[in-house]
C-alpha positions as CSV (number, residue, x, y, z in Angstrom):
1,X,-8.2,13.7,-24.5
2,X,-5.5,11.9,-22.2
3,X,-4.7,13.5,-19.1
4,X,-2.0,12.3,-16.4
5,X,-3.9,14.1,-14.4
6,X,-7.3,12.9,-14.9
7,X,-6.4,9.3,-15.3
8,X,-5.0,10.2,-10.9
9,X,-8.0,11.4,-10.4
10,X,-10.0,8.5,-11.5
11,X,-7.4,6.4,-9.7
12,X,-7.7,7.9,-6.8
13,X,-11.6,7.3,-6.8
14,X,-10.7,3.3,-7.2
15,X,-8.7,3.4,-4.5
16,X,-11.4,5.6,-2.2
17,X,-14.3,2.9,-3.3
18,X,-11.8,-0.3,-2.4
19,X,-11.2,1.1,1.1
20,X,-14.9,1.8,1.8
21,X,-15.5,-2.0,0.3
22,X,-12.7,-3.4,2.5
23,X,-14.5,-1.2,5.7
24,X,-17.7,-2.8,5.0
25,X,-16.6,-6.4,4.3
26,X,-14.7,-5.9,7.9
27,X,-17.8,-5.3,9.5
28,X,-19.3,-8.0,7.6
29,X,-16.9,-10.6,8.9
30,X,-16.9,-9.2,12.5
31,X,-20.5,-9.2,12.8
32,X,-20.6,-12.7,11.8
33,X,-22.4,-13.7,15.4
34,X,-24.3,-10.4,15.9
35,X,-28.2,-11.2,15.9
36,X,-29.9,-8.8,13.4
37,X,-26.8,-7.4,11.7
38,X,-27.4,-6.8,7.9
39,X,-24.7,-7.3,5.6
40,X,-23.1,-5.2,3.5
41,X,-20.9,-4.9,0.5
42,X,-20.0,-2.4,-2.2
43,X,-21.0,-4.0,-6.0
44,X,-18.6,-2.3,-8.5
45,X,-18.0,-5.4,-10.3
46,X,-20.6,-4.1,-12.9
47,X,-18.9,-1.0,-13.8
48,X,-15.3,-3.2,-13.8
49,X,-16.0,-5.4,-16.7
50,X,-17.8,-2.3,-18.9
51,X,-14.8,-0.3,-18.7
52,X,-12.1,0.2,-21.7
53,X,-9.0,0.6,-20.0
54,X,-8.4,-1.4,-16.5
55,X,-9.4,1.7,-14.3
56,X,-11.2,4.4,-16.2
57,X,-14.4,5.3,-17.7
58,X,-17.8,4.3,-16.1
59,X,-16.2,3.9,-12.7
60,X,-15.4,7.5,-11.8
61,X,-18.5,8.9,-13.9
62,X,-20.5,6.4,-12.1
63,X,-19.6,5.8,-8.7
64,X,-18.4,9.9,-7.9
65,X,-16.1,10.6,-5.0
66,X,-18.3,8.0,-2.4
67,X,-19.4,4.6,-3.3
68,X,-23.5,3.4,-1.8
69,X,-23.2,1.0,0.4
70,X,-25.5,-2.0,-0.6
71,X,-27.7,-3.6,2.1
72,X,-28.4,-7.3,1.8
73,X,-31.5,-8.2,4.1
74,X,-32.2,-11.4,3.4
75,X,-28.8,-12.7,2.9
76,X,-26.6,-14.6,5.7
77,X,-22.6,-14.0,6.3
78,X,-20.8,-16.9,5.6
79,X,-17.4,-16.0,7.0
80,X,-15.7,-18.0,3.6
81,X,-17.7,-16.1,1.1
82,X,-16.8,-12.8,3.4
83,X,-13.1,-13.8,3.4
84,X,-13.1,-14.8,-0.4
85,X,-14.3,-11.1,-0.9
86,X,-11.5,-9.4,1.1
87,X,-8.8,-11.5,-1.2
88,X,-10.7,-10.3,-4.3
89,X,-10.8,-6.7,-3.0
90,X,-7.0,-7.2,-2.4
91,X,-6.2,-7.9,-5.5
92,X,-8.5,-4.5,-7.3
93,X,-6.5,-2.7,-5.1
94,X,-2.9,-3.9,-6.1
95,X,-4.0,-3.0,-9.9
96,X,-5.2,0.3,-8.9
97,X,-1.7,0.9,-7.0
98,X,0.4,-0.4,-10.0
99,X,-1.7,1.8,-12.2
100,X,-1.5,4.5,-9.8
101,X,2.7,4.0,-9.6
102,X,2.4,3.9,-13.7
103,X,0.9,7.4,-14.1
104,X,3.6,8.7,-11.6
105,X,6.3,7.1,-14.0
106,X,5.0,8.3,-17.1
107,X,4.8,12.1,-15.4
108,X,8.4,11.5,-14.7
109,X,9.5,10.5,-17.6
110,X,7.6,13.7,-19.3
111,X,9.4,15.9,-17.2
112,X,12.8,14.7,-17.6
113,X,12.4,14.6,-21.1
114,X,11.4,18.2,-21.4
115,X,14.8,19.1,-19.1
C-alpha cells in the first residue's frame, strides 16, 4: 500500500547514498596525483534501472540506510571520467529533491483538503 511516508523514507535513503557517492568521487578526483590511492565509487546504477517508479523499490530494500563503498584496484582516475561522474550524481540528486519536494506537496494538499 502507498505511503507518504514510506515513499520519504525511501527518499531520504537516495539522498543519504548520493552524498556518500559525491564524498567518494571527491576523494577520487583529489587524490588524482596520490601514489597508491585506490578509487572508489558507489554503483547504484543497477538498482536505478530495475526500479518501477523513479525512486522506490529495490533501492531502499537493497542498499539499507548506508551504501558499500566499491574499491577499484586495478583501475586508474582519469579526472574527466571522475568529473563526468559528479555531473551524473548531480543530476540523481535533483530527481530525488523534486521527488522529495512532490511528496511534501501531496501531504499538503491531503491536509488542506481534510480542513
Amino acid at each position: 500500500m502507498y505511503s507518504p511516508l514510506t515513499s520519504m523514507g525511501r527518499v531520504a535513503l537516495m539522498l543519504d547514498l548520493v552524498s556518500q557517492r559525491q564524498v567518494a568521487l571527491g576523494s577520487n578526483l583529489a587524490n588524482v596525483h596520490t601514489p597508491g590511492y585506490v578509487r572508489r565509487d558507489i554503483n547504484f546504477g543497477e538498482y536505478l534501472s530495475s526500479m518501477n517508479s523513479p525512486l522506490e523499490t529495490k533501492l531502499s530494500q537493497k542498499l539499507g540506510p548506508s551504501a558499500i563503498i566499491e574499491e577499484h584496484y586495478q583501475e586508474q582516475i582519469r579526472p574527466d571520467k571522475e568529473l563526468l561522474e559528479i555531473q551524473n550524481n548531480a543530476l540523481i540528486y535533483n530527481i530525488a529533491t523534486r521527488r522529495m519536494s512532490n511528496i511534501i506537496n501531496e501531504m499538503k494538499t491531503a491536509i488542506n483538503v481534510g480542513k
